[in-house]
C-alpha positions in Angstrom: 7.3 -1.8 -2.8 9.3 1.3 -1.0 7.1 4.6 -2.8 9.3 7.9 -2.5 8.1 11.4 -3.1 9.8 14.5 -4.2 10.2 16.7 -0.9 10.8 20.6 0.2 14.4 20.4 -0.6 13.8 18.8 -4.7 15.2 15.2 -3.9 13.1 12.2 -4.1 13.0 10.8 0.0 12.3 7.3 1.0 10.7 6.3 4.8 14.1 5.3 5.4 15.9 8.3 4.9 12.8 10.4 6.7 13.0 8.6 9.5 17.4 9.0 9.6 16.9 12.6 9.2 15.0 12.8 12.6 17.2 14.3 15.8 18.0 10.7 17.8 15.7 10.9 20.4 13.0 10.8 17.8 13.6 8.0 15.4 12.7 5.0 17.2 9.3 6.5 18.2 8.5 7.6 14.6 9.5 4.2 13.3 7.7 2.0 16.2 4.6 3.7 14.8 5.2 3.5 11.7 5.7 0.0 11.4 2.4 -0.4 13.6 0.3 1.5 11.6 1.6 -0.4 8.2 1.2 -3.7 10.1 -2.3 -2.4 11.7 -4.0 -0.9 8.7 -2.7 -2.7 5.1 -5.0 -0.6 3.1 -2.9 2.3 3.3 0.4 3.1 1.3 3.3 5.0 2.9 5.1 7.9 1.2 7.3 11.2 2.2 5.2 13.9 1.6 5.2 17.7 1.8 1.9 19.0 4.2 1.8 21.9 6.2 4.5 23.5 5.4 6.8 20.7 6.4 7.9 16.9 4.7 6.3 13.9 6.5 5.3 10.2 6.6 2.0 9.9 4.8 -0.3 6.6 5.0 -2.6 6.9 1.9 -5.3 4.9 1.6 -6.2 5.2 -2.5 -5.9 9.1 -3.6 -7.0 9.8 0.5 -4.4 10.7 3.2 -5.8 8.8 5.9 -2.4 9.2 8.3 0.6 11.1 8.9 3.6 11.3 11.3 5.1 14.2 11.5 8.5 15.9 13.7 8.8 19.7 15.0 10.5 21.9 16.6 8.5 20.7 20.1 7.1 17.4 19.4 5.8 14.9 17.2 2.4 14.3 15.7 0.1 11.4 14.3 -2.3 12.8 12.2 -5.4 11.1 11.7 -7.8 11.7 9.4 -10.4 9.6 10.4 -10.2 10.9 13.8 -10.9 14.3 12.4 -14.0 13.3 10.4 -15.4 11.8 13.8 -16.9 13.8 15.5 -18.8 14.7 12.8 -19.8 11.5 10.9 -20.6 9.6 15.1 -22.8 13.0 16.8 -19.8 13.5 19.2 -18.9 9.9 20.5 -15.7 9.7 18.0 -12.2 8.2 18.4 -10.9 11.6 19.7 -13.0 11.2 23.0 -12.6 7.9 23.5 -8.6 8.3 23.0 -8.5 11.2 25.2 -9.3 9.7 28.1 -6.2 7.0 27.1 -3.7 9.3 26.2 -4.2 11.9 28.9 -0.3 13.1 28.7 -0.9 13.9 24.5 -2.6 17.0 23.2 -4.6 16.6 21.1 -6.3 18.8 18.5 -9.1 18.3 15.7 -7.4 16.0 13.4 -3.9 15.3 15.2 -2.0 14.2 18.6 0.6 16.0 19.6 3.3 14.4 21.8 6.9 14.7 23.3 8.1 11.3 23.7 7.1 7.7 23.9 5.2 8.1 27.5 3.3 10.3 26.1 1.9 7.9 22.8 2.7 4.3 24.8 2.4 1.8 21.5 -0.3 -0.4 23.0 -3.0 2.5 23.1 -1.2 3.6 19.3 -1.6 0.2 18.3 -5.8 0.1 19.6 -6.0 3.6 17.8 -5.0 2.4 14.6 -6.6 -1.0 14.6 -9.9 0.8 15.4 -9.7 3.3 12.8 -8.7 0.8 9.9 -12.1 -0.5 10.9 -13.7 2.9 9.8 -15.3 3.4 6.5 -12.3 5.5 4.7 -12.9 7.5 2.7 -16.2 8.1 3.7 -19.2 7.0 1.0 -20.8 10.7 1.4 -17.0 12.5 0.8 -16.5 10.3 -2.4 -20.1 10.9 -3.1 -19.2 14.9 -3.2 -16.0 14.9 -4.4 -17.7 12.7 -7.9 -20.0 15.5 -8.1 -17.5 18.3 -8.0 -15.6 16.9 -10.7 -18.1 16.4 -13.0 -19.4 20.0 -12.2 -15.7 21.0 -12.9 -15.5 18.8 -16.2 -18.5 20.7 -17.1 -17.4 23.6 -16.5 -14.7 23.1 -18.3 -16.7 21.9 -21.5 -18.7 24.7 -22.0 -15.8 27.0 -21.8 -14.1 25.4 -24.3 -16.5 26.6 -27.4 -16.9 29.9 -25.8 -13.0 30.3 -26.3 -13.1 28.7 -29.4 -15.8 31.6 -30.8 -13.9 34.2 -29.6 -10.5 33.1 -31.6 -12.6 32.4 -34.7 -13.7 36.9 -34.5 
């Protein structure tokens, strides 16, 4: 099933045409690891969505973004958001260290790797990455946890507003 999104410019986007809208020298890395991550991780649904100001490949996994590819002005980046919740959920000894010391070339920042070109994101180590994070609890059982509480505090919220508005109409 190919899911499209409605993107910056109003028009509905498909992978495909993401991934033709890249400059050249970008278009067989994005799509190498995209088709790695889809063939790595098949929990997670791809769309074209808008995030940071910019339209990208997004891998969701239910209502959670647990991926992304993106393409700037001065690189590329795999977003991760597994790798993000890490270092916080393992005391330290997350996926970013460990890939760090793999990907030596990328930069990397808290939830992201930022590279140039292929040398810099060899598919092998892309390929471990995303294999080991599938293998992650996603979304985490404590973030769902909180995220069931907020709504109900919202729906609550939202129910005892309703008579107070109500009360004031009926003056």
């Amino acid at each position: 099933m190919m899911l499209m999104t409605y993107g910056f410019h109003g028009f509905a986007m498909t992978p495909k045409e993401y991934i033709d809208s890249l400059p050249e020298d970008r278009k067989e890395v994005i799509s190498k690891l995209r088709l790695l991550i889809l063939k790595s991780d098949p929990l997670v649904k791809e769309v074209v969505a808008g995030m940071m100001g910019r339209e990208m490949l997004v891998y969701m996994q239910g209502d959670f973004m647990k991926y992304a590819l993106s393409s700037v002005k001065d690189h590329m980046s795999f977003h991760s958001m597994v790798m993000y919740g890490s270092s916080i959920r393992f005391g330290g000894s997350g996926l970013r260290e460990k890939f760090e010391k793999l990907l030596p070339k990328a930069k990397f920042q808290k939830g992201c790797i930022n590279f140039k070109n292929a040398l810099q994101m060899p598919l092998d180590i892309a390929e471990k990455f995303v294999k080991e994070m599938a293998t992650v609890e996603y979304p985490p059982a404590e973030y769902k946890d909180r995220m069931e509480k907020s709504v109900a505090r919202l729906k609550a919220k939202q129910g005892k507003a309703k008579p107070k508005a109500k009360a004031a109409k009926a003056k």
